[in-house]
SERO-4910 file (N, C-alpha, C, O; in steps of 0.05 Angstrom, whole numbers):
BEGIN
 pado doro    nc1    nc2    nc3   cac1   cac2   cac3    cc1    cc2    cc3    oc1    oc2    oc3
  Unk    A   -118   1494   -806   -103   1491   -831   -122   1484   -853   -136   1464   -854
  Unk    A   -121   1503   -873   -141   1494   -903   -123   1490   -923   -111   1508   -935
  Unk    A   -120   1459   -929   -116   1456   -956    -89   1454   -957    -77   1466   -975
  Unk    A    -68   1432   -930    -43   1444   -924    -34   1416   -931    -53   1401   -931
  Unk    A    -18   1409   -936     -2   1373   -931     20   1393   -913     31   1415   -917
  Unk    A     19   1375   -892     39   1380   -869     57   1352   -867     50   1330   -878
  Unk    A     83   1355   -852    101   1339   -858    112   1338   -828    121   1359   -819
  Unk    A    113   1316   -812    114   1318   -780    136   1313   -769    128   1299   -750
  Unk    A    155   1313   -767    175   1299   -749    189   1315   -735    190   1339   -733
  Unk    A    204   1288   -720    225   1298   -698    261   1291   -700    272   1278   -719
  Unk    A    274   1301   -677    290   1295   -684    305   1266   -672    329   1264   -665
  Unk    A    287   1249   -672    296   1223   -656    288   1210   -685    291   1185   -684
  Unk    A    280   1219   -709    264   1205   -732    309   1202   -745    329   1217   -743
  Unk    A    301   1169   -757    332   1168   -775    332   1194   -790    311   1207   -792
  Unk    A    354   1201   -800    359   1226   -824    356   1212   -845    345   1225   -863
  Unk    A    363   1186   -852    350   1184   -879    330   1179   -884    325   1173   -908
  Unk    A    314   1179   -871    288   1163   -873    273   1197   -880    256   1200   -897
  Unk    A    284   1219   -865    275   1256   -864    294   1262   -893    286   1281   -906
  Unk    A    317   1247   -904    322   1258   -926    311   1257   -952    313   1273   -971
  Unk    A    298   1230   -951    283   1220   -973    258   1234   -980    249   1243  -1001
  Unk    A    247   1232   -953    217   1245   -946    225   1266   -956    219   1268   -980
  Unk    A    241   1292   -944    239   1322   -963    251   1322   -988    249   1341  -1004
  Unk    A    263   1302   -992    275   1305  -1022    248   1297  -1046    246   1304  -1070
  Unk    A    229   1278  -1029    202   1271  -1044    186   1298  -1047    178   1307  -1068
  Unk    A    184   1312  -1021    162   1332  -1019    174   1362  -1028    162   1383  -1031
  Unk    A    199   1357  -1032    221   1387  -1049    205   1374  -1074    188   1390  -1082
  Unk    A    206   1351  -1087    190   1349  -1120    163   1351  -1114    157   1374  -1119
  Unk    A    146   1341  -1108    118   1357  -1102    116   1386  -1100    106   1401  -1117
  Unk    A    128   1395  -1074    125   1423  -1070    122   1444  -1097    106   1463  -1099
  Unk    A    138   1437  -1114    149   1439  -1138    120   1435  -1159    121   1453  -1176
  Unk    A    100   1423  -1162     78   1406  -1172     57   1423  -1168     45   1434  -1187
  Unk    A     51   1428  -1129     29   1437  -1121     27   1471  -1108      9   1488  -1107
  Unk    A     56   1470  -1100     60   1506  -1100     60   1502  -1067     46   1489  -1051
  Unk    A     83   1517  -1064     91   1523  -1040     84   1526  -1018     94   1521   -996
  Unk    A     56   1539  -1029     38   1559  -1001     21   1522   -990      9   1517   -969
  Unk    A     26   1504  -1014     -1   1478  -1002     24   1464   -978     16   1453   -958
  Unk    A     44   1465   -981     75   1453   -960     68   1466   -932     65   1490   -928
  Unk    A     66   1450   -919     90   1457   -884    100   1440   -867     92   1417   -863
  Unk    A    116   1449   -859    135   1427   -851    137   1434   -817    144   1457   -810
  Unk    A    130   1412   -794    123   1420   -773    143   1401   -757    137   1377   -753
  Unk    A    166   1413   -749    192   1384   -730    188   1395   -706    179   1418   -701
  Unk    A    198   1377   -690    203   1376   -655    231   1376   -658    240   1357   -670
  Unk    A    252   1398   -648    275   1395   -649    272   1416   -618    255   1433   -612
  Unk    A    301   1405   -604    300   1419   -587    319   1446   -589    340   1449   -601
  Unk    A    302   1467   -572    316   1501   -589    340   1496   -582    345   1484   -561
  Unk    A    356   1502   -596    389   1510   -593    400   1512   -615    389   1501   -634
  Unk    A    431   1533   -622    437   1539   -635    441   1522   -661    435   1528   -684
  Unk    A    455   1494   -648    456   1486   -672    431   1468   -692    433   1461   -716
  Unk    A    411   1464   -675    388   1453   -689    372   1481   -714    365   1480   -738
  Unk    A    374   1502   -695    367   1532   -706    385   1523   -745    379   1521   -768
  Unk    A    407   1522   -728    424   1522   -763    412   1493   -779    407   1495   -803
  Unk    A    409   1473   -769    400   1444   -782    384   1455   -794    385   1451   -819
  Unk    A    364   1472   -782    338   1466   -801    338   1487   -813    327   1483   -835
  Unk    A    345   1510   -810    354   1535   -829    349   1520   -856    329   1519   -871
  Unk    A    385   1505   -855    392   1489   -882    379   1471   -896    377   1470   -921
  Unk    A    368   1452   -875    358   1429   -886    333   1448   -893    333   1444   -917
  Unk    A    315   1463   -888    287   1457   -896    295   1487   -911    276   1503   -909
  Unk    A    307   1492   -916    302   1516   -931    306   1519   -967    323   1511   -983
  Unk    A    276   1535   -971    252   1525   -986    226   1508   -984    215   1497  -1003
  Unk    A    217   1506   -956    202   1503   -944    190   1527   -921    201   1545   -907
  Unk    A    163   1519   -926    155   1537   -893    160   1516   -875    158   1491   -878
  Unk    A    166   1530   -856    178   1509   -829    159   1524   -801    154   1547   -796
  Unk    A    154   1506   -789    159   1520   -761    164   1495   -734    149   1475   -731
  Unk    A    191   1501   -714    198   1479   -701    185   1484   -674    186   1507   -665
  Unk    A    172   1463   -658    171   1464   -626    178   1435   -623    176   1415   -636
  Unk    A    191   1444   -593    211   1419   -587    196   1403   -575    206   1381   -569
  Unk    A    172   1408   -569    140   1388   -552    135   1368   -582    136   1374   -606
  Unk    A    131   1343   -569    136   1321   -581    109   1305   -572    102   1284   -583
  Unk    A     98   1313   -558     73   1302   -539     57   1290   -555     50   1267   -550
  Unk    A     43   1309   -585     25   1313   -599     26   1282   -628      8   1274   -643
  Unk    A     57   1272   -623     61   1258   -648     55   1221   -635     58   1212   -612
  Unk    A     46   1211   -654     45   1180   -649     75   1169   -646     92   1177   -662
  Unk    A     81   1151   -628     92   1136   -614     91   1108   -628     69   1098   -630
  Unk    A    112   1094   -637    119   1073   -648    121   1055   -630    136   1060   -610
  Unk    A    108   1030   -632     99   1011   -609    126   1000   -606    133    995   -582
  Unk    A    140    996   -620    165    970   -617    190    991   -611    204    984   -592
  Unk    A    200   1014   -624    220   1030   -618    214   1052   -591    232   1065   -579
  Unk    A    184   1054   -583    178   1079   -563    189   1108   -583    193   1127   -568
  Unk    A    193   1112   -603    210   1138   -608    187   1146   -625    175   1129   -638
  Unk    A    178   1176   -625    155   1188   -641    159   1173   -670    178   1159   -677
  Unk    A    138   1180   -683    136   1174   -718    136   1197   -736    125   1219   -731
  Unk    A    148   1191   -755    140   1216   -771    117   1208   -792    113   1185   -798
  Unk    A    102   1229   -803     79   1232   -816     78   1248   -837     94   1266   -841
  Unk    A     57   1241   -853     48   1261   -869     15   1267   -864      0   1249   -858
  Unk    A      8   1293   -867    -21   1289   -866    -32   1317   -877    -22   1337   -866
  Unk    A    -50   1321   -894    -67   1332   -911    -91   1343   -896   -107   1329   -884
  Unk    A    -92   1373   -898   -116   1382   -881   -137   1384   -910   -124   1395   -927
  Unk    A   -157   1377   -917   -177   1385   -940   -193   1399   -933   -204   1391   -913
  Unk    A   -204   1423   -942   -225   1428   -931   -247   1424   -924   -264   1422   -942
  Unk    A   -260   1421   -893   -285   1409   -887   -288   1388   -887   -310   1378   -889
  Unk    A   -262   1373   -886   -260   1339   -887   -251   1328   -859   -251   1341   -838
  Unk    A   -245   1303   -861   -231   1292   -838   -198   1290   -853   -194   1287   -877
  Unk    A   -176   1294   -831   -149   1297   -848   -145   1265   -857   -156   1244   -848
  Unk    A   -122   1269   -883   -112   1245   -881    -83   1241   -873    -64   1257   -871
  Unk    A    -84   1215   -868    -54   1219   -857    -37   1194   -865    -48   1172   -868
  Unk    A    -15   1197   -867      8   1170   -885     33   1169   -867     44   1189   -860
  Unk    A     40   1146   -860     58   1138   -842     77   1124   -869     75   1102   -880
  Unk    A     98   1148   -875    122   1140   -906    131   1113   -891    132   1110   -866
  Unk    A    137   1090   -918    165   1072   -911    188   1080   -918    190   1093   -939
  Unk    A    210   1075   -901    239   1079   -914    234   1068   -936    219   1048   -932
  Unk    A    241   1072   -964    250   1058   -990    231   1050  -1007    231   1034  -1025
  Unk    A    212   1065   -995    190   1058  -1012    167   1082  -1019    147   1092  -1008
  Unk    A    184   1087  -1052    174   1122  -1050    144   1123  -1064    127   1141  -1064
  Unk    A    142   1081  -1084    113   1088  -1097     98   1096  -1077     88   1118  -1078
  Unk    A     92   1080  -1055     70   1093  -1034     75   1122  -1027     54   1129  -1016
  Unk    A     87   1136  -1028     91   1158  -1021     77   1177  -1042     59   1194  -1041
  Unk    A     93   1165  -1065     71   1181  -1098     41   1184  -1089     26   1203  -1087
  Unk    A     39   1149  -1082     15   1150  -1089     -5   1169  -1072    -25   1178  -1083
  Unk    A      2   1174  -1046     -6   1196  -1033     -2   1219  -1041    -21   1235  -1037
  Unk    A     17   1227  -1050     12   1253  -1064     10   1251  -1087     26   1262  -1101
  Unk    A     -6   1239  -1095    -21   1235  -1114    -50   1245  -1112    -60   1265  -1123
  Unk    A    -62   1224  -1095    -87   1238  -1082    -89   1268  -1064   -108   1282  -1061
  Unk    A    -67   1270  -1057    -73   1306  -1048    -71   1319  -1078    -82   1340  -1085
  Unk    A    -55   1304  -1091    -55   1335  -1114    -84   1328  -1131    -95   1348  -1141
  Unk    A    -99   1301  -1135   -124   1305  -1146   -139   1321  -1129   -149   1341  -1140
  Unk    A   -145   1320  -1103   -156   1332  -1087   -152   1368  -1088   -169   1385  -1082
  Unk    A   -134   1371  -1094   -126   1412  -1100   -135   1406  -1127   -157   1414  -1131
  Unk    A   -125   1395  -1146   -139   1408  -1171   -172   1403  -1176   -184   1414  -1194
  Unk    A   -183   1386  -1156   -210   1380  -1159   -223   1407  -1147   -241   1421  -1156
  Unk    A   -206   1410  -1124   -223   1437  -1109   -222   1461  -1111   -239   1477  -1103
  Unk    A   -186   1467  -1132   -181   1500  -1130   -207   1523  -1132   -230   1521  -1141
  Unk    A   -196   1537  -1124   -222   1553  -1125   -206   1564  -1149   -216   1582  -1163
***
């Protein structure tokens, strides 16, 4: 991935905690351009998850696998985490674990990805 903010979750993550988060990254997306978004959930295949995320993420690139293996594990609940994390080019990624209700920290991370694209566009 070059130059991606990716957006991680599953579906054991609260919904509001996934509504806020895409409602943050629907106004970025918006900022940094579409093609820099993806949005990567663990949902398990079936029809009606197929439609969940249709709706919910659409206006996003999406792509779902229901393997959950790959995500960090929350010490006190056991239930995966959701993430954000930034591929840069030729860097090491970064990565932001959002709070519910707390969207300055969230700015402020995409904050630094968007200095980081306008520093590097080609």
């Amino acid at each position: 991935m070059e130059k991606k903010l990716v957006y991680r979750y599953s579906d054991a993550i609260c919904e509001k905690c996934v509504s806020e988060d895409l409602e943050l990254l629907d106004s970025f997306q918006n900022v940094i351009g579409r093609n820099h978004v993806f949005i990567y959930t663990s949902f398990p295949e079936n029809r009606n998850n197929k439609l969940r995320l249709r709706s919910e993420l659409s206006g996003f690139t999406y792509k779902n696998d229901a393997d959950v293996s790959d995500m960090p594990i929350d010490k006190i609940t056991g239930t995966p985490k959701r993430y954000f994390v930034f591929y840069p080019t030729n860097h090491q990624p970064i990565i932001y674990f959002p709070l519910r209700g707390n969207k300055n920290l969230t700015f402020d991370y995409f904050n630094l990805v968007r200095s980081y694209l306008l520093e590097n566009c080609e």
